[in-house]
C-alpha positions as CSV (number, residue, x, y, z in Angstrom):
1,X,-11.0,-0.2,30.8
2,X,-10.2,3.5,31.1
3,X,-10.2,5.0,27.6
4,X,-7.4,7.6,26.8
5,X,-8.1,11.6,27.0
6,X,-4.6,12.8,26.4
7,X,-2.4,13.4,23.4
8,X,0.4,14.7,22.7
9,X,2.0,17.5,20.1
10,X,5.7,17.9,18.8
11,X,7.3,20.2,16.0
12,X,10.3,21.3,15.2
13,X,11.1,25.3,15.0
14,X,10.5,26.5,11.3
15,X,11.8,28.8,9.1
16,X,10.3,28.4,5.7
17,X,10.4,30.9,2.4
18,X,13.0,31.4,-0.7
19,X,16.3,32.1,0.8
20,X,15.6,30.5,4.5
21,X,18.7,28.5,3.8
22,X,21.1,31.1,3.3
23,X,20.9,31.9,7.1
24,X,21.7,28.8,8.6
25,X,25.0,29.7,10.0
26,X,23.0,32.5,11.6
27,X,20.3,30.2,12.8
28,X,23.5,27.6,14.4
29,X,24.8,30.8,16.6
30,X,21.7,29.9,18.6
31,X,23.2,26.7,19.3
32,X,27.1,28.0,20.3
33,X,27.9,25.0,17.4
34,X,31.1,25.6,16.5
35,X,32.2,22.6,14.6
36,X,29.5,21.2,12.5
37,X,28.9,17.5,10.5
38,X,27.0,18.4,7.0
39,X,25.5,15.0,6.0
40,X,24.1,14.9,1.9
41,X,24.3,12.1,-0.7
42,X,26.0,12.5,-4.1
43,X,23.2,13.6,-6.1
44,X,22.2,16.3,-3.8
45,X,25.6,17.3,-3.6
46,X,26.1,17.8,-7.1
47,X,23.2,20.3,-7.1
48,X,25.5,22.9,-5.1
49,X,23.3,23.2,-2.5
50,X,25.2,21.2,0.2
51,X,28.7,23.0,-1.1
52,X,26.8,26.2,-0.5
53,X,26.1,26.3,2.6
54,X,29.1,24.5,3.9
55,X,31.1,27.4,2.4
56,X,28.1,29.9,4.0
57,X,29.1,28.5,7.3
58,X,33.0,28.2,7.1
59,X,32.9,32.3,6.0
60,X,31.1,32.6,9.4
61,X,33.8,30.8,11.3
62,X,31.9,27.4,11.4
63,X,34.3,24.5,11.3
64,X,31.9,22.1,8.3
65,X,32.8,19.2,7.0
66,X,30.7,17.3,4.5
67,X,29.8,13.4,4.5
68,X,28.1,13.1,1.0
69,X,27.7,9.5,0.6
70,X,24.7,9.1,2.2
71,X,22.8,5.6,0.7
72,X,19.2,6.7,-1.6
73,X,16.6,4.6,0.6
74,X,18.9,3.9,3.8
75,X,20.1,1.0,4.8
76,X,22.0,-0.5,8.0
77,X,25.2,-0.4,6.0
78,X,24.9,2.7,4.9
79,X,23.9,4.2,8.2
80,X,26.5,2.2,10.0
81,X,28.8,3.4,7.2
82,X,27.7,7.2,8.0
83,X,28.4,6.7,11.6
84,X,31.2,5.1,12.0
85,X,32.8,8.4,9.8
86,X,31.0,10.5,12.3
87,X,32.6,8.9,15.7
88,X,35.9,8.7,13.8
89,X,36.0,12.9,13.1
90,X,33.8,13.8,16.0
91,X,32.8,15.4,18.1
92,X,30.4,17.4,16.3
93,X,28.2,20.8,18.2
94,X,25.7,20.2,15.3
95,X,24.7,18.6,12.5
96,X,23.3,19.9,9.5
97,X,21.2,17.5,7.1
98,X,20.7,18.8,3.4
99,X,18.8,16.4,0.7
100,X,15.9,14.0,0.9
101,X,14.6,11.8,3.7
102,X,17.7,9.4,3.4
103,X,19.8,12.6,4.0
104,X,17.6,13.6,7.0
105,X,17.0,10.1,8.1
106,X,21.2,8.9,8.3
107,X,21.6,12.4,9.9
108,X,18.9,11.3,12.5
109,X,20.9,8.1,13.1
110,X,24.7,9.7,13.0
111,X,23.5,12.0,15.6
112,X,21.4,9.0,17.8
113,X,25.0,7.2,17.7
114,X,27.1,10.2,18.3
115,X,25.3,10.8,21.4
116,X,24.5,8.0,23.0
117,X,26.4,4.5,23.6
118,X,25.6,1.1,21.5
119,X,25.2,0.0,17.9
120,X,22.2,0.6,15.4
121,X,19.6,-2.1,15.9
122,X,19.7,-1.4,19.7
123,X,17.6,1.2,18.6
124,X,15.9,-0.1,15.5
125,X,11.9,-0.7,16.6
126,X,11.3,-4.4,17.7
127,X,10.4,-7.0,16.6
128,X,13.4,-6.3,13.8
129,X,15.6,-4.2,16.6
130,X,15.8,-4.3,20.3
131,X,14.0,-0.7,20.4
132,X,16.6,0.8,23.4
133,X,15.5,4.4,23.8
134,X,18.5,7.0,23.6
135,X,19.9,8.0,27.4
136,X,20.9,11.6,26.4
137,X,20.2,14.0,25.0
138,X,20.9,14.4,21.1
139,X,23.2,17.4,19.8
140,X,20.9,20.6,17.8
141,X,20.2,18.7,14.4
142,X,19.3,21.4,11.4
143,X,16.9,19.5,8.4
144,X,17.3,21.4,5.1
145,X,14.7,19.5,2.9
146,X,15.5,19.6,-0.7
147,X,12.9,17.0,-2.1
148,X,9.0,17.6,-1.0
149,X,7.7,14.7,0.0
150,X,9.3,13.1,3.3
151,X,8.5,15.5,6.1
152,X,11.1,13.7,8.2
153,X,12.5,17.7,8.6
154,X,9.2,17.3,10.9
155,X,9.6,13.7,12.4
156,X,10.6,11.5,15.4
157,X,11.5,8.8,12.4
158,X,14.6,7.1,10.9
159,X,13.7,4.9,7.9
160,X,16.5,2.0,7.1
161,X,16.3,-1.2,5.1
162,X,17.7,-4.2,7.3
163,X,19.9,-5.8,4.2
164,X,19.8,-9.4,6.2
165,X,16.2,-9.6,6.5
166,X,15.0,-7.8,3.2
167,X,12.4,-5.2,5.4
168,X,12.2,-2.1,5.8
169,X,11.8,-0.9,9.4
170,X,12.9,2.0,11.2
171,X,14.0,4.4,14.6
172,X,10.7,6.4,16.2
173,X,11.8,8.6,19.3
174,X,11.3,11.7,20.5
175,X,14.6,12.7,20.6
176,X,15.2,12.2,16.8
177,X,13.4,15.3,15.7
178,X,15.3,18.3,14.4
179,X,15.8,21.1,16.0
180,X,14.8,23.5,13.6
181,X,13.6,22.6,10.0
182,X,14.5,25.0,7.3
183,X,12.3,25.0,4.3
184,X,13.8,26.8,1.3
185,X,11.4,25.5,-1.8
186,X,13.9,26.9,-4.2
187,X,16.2,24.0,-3.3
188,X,13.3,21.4,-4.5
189,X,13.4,22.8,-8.2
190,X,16.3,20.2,-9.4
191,X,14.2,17.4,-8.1
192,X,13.0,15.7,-11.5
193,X,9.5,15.0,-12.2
194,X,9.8,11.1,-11.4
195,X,11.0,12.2,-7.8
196,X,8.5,14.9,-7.7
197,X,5.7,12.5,-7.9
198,X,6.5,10.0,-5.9
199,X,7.9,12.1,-3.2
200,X,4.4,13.7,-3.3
201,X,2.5,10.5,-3.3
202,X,4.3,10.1,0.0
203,X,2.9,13.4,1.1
204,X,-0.3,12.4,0.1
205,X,0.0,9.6,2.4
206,X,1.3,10.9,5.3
207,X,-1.8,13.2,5.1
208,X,-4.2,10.5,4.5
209,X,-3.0,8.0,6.9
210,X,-2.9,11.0,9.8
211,X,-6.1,11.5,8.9
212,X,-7.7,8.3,8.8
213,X,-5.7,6.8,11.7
214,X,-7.2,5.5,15.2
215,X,-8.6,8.5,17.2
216,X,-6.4,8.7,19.9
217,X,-9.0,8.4,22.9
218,X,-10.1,5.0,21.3
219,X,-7.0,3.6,22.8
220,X,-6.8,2.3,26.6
221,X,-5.3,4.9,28.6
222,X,-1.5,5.2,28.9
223,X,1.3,5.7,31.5
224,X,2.9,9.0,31.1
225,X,6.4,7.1,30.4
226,X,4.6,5.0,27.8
227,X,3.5,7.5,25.5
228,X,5.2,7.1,21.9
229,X,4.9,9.8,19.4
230,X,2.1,8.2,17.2
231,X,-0.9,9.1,19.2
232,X,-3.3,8.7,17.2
233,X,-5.7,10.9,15.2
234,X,-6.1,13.9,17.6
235,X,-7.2,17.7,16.6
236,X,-4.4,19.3,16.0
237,X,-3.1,16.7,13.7
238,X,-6.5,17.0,11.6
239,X,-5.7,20.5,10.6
240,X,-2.6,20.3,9.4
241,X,-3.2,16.9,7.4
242,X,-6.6,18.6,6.0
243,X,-4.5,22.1,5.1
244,X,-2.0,19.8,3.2
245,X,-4.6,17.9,1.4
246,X,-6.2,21.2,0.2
247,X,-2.4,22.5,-1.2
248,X,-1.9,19.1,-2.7
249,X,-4.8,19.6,-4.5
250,X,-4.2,22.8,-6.5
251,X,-0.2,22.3,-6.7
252,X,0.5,18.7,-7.7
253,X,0.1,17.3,-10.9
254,X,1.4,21.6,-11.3
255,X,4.5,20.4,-9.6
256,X,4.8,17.5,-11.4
257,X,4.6,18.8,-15.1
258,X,6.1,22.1,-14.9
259,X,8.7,22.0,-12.9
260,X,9.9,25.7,-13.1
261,X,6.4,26.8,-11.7
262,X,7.4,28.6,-8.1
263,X,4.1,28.6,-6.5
264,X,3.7,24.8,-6.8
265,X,6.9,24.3,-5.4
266,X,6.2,26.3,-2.9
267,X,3.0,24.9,-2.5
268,X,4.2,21.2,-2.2
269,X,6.9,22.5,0.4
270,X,4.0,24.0,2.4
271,X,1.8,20.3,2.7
272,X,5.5,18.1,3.1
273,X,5.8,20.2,6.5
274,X,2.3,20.3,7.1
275,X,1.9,16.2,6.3
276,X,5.0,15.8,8.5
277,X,3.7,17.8,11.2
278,X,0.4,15.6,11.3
279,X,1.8,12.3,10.8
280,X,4.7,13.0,12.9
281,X,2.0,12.5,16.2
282,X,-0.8,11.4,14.8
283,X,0.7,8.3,12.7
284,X,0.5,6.1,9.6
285,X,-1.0,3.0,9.1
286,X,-1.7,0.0,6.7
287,X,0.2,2.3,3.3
288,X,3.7,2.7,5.0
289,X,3.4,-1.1,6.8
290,X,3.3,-2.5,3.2
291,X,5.2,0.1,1.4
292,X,8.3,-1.4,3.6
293,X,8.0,-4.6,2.4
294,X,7.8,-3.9,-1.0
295,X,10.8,-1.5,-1.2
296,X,12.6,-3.7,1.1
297,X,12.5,-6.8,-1.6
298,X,12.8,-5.3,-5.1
299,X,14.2,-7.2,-7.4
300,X,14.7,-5.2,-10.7
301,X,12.4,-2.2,-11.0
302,X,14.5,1.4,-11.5
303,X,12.4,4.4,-11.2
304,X,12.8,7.3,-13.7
305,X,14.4,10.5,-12.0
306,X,16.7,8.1,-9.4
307,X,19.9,6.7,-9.3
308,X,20.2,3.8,-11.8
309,X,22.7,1.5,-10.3
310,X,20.4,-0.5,-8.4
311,X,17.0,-1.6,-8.4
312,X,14.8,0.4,-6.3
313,X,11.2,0.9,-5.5
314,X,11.1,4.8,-4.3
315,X,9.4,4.9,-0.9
316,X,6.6,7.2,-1.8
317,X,6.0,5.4,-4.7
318,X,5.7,1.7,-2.4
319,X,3.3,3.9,-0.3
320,X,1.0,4.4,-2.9
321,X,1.1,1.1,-4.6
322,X,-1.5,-0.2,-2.3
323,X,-2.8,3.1,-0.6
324,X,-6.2,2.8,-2.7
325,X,-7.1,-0.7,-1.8
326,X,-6.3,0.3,2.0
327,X,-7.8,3.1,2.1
328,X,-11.0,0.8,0.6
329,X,-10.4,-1.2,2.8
330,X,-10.3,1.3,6.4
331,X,-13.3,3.2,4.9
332,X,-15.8,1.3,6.8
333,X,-13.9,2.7,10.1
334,X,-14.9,6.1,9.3
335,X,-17.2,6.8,6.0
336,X,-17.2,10.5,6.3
337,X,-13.6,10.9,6.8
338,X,-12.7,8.9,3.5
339,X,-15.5,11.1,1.6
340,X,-14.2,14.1,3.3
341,X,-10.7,13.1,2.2
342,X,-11.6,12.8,-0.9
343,X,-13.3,16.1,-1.5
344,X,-10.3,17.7,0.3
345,X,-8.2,16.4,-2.9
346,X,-10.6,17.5,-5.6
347,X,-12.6,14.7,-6.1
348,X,-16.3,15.7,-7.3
349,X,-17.6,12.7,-9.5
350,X,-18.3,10.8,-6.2
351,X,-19.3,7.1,-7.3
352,X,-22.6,5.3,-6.4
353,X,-20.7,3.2,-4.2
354,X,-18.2,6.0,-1.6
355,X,-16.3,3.3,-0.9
356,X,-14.6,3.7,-4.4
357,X,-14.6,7.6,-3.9
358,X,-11.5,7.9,-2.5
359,X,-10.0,5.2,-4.3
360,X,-11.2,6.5,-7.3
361,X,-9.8,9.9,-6.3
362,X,-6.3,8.6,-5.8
363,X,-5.9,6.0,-9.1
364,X,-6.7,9.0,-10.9
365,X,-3.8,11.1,-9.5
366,X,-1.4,8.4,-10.0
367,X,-2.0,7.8,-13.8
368,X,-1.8,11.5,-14.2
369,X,1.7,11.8,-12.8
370,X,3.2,8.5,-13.8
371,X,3.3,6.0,-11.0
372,X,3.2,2.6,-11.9
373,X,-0.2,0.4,-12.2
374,X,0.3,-1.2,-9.4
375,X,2.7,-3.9,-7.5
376,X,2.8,-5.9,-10.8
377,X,4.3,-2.7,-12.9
378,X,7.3,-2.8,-10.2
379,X,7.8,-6.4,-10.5
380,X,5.9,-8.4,-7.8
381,X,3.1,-11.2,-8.6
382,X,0.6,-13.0,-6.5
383,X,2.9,-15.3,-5.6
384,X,4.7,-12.9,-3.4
385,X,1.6,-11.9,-1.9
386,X,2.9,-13.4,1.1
387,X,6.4,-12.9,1.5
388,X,4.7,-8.9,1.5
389,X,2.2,-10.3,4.2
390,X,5.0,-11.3,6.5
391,X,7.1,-8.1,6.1
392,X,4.2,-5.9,6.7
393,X,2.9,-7.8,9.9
394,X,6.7,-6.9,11.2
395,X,5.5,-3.0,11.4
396,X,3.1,-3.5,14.1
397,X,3.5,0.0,15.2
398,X,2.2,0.9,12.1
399,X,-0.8,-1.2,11.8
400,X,-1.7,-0.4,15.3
401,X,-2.1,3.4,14.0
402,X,-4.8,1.4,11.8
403,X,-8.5,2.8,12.2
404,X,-9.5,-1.0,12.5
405,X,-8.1,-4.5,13.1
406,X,-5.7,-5.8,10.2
407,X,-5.1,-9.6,10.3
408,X,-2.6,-11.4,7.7
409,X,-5.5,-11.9,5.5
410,X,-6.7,-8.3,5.3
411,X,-3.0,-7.1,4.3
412,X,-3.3,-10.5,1.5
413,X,-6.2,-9.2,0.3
414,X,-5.2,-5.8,-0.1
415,X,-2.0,-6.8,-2.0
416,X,-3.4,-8.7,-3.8
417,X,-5.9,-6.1,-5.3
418,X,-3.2,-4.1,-5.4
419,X,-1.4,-5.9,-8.2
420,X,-2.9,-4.1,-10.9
421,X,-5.2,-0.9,-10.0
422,X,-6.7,0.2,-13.2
């Protein structure tokens, strides 16, 4: 069989700094956009950051209007919810997304169904959706992160719950990615210390997983039309997953505890794009294909730093949950990348056995910043184990980004470890 010796690269145009996002009406002239949808939730939008550069655009003779109940953690109500308002006051020459992943991701979706005919899960990835791709061309979509952790400002991904079925699945096309991302890491200093960490665990594993993920010329070798934006491991990814392990490890516990301290927010800004912009064609693998799962089938848990009217398992924060005992478990796929991982991250007390370097590496990171011991701390026991099993084995495009095979009971295992992790 003919192995693969291409892969493929994709980023959005940039503009990152303090202040980027006080030129966005200048950055939409590029785009002759003229009447633009401004998509935020409630808790962004009582920052003033969305209000601000709504009126910014409107003093430049933008038409703006604002759609600010995006859903923390989208789901297909909310989405459907977010589009439906957008068909009913469209059409729209642009849309501006300001706030977290769930902002960025229901602006990714308002703008799929804006553009192109049909209803949500045509397009939601199979076996959960019927995985349609778009027929035209999506309108100029502007991501204004204000929460470091995503990097869907870099992505081809829309994250949703699917309320019937209690998983977590999502959108991956080409076509989703923004335009242009703007970076301002002065809007990511309301985010509390509770988002701060788990957002950045999320970083942490969108570098990791690029990282570690299948090289892409281990796979058989593809048809031009059936390329897909997760590749693979591939060169270019490496850097930037390796630069943002190397700013992760000098700016976030920093970020984390002290707040007000510029440089780490600027820092953790710097490796959200950077993750983004590796994981965004390289991949992730077995942490995301659980972490949907367990955020898709909370039952009580309510994070510090979020919204408190309904339970919710942050998705950076299901990412890590069982990112040690993965990454345990993918280390025999690639020792040296593991070690190397964790030496990128600060680790220097590497154990007799560098299996448990890495794992070791992380554990410590998340008891200094406050993230949960585990899937028992949020409310799951073994006897869920596989209930988790069955919702991760839906994200095969995930686990196929895995450095090695994972069966049903691999991801058991893992889970199971993962219950309690120190």
């Amino acid at each position: 069989m003919t192995q693969e010796t291409v892969f493929t690269y994709g980023a959005p145009a940039l503009k990152f700094g303090p202040g980027a996002s006080d030129e966005i009406a200048h950055d939409l002239q590029a785009y002759d956009a003229r009447r633009v949808l401004v998509v935020t939730d409630p808790g962004v939008a009582a920052t003033g950051h969305p209000g601000r550069i709504t009126e910014q655009l409107r003093t430049q003779g933008i038409e703006a209007v604002v759609f600010d109940r995006v859903h923390v953690e989208p789901t297909d109500a909310s989405l459907v919810e977010a589009v439906d308002f957008a068909r009913d006051r469209g059409p729209w020459d642009a849309i501006v997304a300001v706030g977290g992943g769930s902002s960025i991701d229901t602006a990714k979706a308002v703008n799929l169904l804006t553009s192109n005919p049909g209803e949500l899960m045509d397009y939601v990835n199979a076996p959960v959706g019927r995985a349609r791709a778009p027929q035209h061309p999506l309108k100029p979509l502007v991501a204004v992160p204000t929460t470091t952790g995503t990097g869907s400002e870099s992505t081809t991904i829309c994250v949703l719950d699917v309320l019937s079925l209690h998983v977590k699945t999502g959108i991956s096309h080409p076509r989703l990615r923004p335009t242009l991302a703007v970076v301002d890491p002065r809007l990511t200093t309301t985010q509390p210390a509770g988002v701060t960490a788990a957002a950045g665990m999320d970083i942490l594993c969108h570098a990791l997983e690029s990282w570690t993920a299948r090289p892409y010329d281990s796979y058989p070798r593809k048809a031009p039309e059936e390329r897909v934006p997760y590749c693979g491991a591939n060169p270019v990814a490496d850097l930037w997953a390796e630069k943002a392990m190397t700013l992760l490890a000098t700016s976030f516990r920093r970020a984390v505890h002290h707040g007000d301290d510029e440089e780490a927010r600027e820092q953790m800004a710097l490796a959200a794009t950077f993750a983004g912009m590796g994981f965004g064609n390289a991949g992730v693998h077995v942490p995301h294909a659980n972490a949907y799962p367990v955020a898709g089938r909370v039952r009580s848990f309510r994070p510090d730093g979020y919204p408190q009217h309904a339970p919710l398992v942050p998705h950076g924060m299901a990412v890590s949950l069982t990112a040690p005992e993965a990454f345990r478990f993918t280390f025999d796929a690639d020792p040296a990348r593991h070690v190397r991982a964790a030496e990128l991250l600060g680790g220097c007390d590497r154990p007799t056995d560098a299996r448990d370097f890495l794992p070791q590496v992380l554990t410590t990171l998340m008891r200094d910043i406050g993230i949960p011991n585990g899937l028992g701390a949020v409310g799951y026991a073994e006897g869920d184990v596989d209930d988790l099993v069955e919702g991760a084995l839906k994200q095969q495009r995930l686990l196929a980004t895995a450095p090695k095979e994972v069966t049903a009971d691999d991801l058991a295992g893992i889970l199971t470890r993962s219950m309690e992790l120190w």
